[in-house]
ZAMI-646298 format. One record per residue: x, y, z of N, C-alpha, C in turn. Coordinates in pm, whole numbers, plus 50000, padded with zeros to 5 digits. Each point is the difference from the previous one (the first is absolute). Last residue first. Example, Ala and Ser with C-alpha at 12.3 -4.5 7.8 and 13.67 -1.06 7.14 Angstrom:
BEGIN
512854977550708500825011950006499235010950073/500294942849993499115011950000500905012050000/
//
This chain:
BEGIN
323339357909218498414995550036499525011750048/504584988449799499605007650058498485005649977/503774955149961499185005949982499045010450051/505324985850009498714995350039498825006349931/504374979749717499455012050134498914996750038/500784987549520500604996250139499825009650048/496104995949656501475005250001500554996350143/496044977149668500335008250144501555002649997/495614981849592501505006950100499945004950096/496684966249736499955009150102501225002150044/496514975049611500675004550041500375008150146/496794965049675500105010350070501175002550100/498154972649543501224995350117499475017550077/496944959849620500705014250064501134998450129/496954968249576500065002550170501105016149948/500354968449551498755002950094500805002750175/502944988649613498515000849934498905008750094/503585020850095499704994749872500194980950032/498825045550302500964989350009499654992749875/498825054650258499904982949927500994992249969/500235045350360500244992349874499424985449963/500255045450405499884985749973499764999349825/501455032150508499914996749852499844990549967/501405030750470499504988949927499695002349804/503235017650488499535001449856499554991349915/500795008650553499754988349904499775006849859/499685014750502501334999349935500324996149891/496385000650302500994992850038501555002549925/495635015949879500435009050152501374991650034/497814982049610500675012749991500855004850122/497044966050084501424992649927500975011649931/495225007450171501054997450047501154998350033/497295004949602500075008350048500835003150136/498564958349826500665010449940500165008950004/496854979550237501244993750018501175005049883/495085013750030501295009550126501144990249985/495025004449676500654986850093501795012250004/497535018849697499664986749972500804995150048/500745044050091498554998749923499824987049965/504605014450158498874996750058498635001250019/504095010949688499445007550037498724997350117/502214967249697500975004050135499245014450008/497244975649755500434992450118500955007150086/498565019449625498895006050108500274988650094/502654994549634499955012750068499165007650128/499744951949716500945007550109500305012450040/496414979649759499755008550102501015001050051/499944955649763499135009250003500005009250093/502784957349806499955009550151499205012749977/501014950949731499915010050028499605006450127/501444953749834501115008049883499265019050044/499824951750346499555007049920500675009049919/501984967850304499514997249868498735004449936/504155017150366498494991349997499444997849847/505545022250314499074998749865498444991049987/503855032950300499454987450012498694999449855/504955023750202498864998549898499444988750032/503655037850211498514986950042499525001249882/505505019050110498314997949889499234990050126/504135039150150499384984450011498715002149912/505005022949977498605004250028499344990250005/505185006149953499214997950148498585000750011/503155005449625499975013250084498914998450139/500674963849695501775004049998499705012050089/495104970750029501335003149951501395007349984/496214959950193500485016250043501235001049904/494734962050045501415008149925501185015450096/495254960750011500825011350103500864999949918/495184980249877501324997849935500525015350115/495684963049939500235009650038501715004950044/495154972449759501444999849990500725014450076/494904966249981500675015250019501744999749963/495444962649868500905001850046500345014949978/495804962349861500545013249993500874999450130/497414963149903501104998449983500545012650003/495484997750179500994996950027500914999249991/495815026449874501064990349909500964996350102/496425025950133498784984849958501574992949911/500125056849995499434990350098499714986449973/503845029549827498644996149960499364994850084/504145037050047499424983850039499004995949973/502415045550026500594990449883499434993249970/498385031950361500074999849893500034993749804/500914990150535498725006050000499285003749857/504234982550074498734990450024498885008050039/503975025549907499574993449924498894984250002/500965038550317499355003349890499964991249898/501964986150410499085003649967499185005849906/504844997349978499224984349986498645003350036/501755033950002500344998749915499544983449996/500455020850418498825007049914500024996049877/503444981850260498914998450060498665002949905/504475017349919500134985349934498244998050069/501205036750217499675003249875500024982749877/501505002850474498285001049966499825004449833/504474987550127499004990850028498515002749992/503375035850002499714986849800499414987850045/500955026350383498735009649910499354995849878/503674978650320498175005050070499355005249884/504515000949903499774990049953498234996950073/503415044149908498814992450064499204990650002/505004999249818499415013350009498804999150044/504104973649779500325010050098498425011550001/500574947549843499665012349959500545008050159/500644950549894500665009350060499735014449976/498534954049922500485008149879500825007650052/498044970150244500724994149948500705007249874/496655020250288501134997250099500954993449887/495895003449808500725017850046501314994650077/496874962949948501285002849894500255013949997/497204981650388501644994749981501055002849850/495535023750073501185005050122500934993749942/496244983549769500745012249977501125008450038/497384960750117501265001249922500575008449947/496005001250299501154994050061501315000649918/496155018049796500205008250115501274995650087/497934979249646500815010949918500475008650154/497044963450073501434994749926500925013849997/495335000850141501185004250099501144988749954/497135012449670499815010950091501694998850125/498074965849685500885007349958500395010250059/495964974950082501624997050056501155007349930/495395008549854500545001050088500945000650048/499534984849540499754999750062500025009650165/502304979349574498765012449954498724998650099/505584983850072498614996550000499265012649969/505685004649945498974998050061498544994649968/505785008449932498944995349913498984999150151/504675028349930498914996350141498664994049872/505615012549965498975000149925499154994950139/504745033549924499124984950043498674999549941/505065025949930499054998849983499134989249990/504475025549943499765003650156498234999449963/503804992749674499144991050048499714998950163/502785033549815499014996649846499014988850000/503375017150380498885007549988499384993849885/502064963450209500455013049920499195006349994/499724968550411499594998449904500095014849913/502054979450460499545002549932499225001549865/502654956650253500295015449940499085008749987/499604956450286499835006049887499905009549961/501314977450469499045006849940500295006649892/502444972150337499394988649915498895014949915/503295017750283500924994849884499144988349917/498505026150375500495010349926500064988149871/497074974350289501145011850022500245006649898/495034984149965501074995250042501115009550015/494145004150017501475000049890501224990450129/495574979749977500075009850052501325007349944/495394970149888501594999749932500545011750049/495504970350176500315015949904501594995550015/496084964250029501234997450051499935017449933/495674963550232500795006049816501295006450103/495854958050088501235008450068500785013549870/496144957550253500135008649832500635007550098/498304956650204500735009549982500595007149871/497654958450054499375007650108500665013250001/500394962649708499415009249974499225006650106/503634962249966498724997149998498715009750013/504375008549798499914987849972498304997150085/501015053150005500924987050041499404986749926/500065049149723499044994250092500564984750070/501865051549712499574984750035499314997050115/503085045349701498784995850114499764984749995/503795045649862499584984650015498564999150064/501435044649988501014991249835499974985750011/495785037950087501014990050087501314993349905/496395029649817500335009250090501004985350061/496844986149675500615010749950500635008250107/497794958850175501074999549839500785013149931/496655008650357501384990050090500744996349884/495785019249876501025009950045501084996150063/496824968349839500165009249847501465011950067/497424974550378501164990649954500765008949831/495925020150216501244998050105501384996449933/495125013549879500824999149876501354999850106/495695006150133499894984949975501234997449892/497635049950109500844991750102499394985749873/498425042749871501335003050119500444986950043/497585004149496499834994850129501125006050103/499255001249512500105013150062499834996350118/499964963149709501605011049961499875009750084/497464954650162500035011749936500885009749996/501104945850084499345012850086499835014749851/502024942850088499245006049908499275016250081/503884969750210499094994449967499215015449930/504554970550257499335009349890498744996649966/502334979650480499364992749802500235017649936/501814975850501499155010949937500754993749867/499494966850393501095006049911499095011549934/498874955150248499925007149896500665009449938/500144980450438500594996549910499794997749863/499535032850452499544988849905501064997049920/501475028950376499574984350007499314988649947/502145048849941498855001550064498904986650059/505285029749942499494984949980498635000750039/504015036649746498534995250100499344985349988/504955034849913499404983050002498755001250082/503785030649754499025002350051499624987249996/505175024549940499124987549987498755006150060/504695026149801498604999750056499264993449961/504794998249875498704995549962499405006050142/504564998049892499875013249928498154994250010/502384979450395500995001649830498775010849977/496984990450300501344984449946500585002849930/496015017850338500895004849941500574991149964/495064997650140501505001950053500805004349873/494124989750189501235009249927501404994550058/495064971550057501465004050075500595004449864/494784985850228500645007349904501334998050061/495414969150058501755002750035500075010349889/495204984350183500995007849897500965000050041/495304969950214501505008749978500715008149901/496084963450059499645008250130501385014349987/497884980349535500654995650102499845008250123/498135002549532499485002550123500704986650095/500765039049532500744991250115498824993350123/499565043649719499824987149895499974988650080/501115046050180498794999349912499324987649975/504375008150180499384998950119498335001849940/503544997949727500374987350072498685002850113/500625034749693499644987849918500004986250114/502035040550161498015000849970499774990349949/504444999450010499694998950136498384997849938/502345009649707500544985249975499184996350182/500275047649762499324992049962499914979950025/502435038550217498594997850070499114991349913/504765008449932499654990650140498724998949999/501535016349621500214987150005499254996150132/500325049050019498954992649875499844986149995/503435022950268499015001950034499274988249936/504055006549794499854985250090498525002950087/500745032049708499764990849917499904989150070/501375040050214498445001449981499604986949903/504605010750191498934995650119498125000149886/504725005149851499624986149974498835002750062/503085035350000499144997649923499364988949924/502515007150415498945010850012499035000549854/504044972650305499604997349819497935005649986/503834996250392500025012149916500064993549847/498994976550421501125002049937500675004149878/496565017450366500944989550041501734995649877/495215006749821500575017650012501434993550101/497414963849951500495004549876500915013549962/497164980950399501554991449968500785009349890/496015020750128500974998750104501344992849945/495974992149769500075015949941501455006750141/497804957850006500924995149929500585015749968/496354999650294501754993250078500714997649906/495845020049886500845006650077501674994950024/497134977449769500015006949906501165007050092/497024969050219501234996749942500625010449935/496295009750198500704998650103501114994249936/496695006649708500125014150030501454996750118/497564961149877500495009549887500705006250027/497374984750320501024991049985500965007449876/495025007050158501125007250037501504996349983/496424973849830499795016349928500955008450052/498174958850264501245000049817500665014949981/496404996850346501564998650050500764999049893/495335009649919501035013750016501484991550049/497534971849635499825002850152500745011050028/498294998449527500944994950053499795002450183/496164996349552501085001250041501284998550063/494864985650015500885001149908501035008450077/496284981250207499125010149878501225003249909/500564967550422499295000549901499665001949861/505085014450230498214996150058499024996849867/505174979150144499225016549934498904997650011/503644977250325499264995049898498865012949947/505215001250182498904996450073498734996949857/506014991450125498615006949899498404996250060/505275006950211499044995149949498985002249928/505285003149916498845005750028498494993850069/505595000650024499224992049959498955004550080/505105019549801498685001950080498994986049981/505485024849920499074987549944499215001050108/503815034349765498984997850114499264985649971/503995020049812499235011550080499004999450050/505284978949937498374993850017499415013049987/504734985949802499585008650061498285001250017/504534963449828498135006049982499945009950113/504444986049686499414997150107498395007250008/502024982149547500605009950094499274995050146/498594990449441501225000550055500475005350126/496564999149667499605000350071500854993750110/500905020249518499695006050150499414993450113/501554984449529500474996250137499705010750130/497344976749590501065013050004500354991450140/497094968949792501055010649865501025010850051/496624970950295501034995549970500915004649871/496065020550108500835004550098501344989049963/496205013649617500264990850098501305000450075/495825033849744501254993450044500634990150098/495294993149946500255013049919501704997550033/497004971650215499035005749888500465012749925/501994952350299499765015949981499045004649918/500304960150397499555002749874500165012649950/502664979450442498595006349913500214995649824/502114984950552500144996549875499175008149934/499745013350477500154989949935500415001249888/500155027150482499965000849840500764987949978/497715013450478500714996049954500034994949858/497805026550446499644995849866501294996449927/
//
């Protein structure tokens, strides 16, 4: 499979220069695709294809010890694969991962030349929201000139001397805007890791991941009007001068009824949880309107 000219749809690669260097392959495959049955769904031969890439890129990657890329380039791969082998009715799929300078490339060619679209899906729907998660999770993505191949790009770090100072304890602090939606779920779940890592908290970062987890859950379970789309989550990592990490994630409701009997797990365990984890929760309104729910964790590990 060989990369053409594209169309970007989000940062554009001719701006940086990572994609600078020699290529290190991790694999290029050409699938066949068999034809799905009848009554719907996916043929069992597709279906296995996923799972068999995931592995080998989950090899390259550990290989060259970028252990915490493997679950976001996962995600990309399978969403850009399923989509190709779902939608696509060519006899084939080219996939090919590689390495280039600081870019992890993904290129699936599925031989139309249509090209995947966005397209209109229910806020609480599991699936049809592929491309929504390749924009927000890939630092590039595009589609080739004659739209057979959609490809996205992750930004891998660089040497000692191209990687940006730390950040002062007083601004040891990221922001995570999310969908009042589902997806937010396994947004907060993937990005969560990479900005614990980018902060550098010294301390069970497994644990402030689930606890960030429950906290965006409660608040779409909670925050989220049903039937409003434009509603949005905000979800804020802070650590401060004595090392303690904030989660606030805030929803645009202004109340929380029963918290007490929430973290006392009398109304729903995910707070309560988030205790076991280590987590001193609390939550506050937000002037005009919505709320922020809270959650300290002290460095060290957490003793579960």
């Amino acid at each position: 499979m060989t990369s053409q000219s594209t169309t970007v749809r989000k940062r554009t690669l001719a701006d940086t220069t990572e994609s600078c260097g020699s290529v290190r392959p991790a694999f290029d495959v050409s699938i066949e695709r068999h034809p799905d049955p009848a009554d719907g769904g996916m043929a069992p031969e597709n279906a296995a294809w996923p799972h068999r890439l995931r592995r080998i890129l989950r090899a390259s990657l550990t290989h060259w010890q970028l252990p915490d890329f493997v679950e976001t380039a996962e995600l990309l791969l399978t969403e850009l694969v399923t989509n190709a082998l779902r939608h696509a009715n060519g006899p084939t799929v080219g996939v090919r991962v590689y390495r280039e300078g600081r870019l992890l490339k993904i290129e699936v060619n599925d031989g139309c030349p249509h090209g995947p679209e966005p397209r209109p899906v229910d806020p609480l729907a599991e699936h049809g929201r592929g491309l929504d998660l390749i924009e927000a999770l890939a630092h590039a993505w595009g589609v080739s000139q004659d739209r057979t191949t959609t490809w996205c790009a992750l930004l891998l770090p660089g040497a000692p001397s191209e990687t940006p100072p730390a950040p002062e304890a007083s601004a040891r602090q990221l922001e995570l805007r999310l969908p009042g939606n589902i997806s937010a779920l396994s947004r907060a779940n993937i990005q969560g890791r990479t900005y614990l890592t980018l902060l550098g908290w010294p301390g069970n970062q497994h644990a402030a991941v689930q606890v960030l987890y429950v906290l965006v859950h409660n608040a779409l379970a909670h925050g989220i009007t049903p039937g409003d789309p434009g509603q949005t989550l905000t979800a804020r990592l802070r650590v401060t001068e004595t090392d303690e990490l904030l989660i606030d994630v805030t929803d645009p409701s202004p109340h929380f009824p029963d918290f007490d009997k929430a973290l006392a797990g009398e109304r729903g365990r995910g707070l309560w949880e988030a205790q076991r984890l280590g987590a001193r929760i609390d939550w506050l309104p937000n002037a005009p309107h919505g709320k922020t729910v809270r959650a300290l964790l002290q460095p060290g590990q957490a003793d579960l």
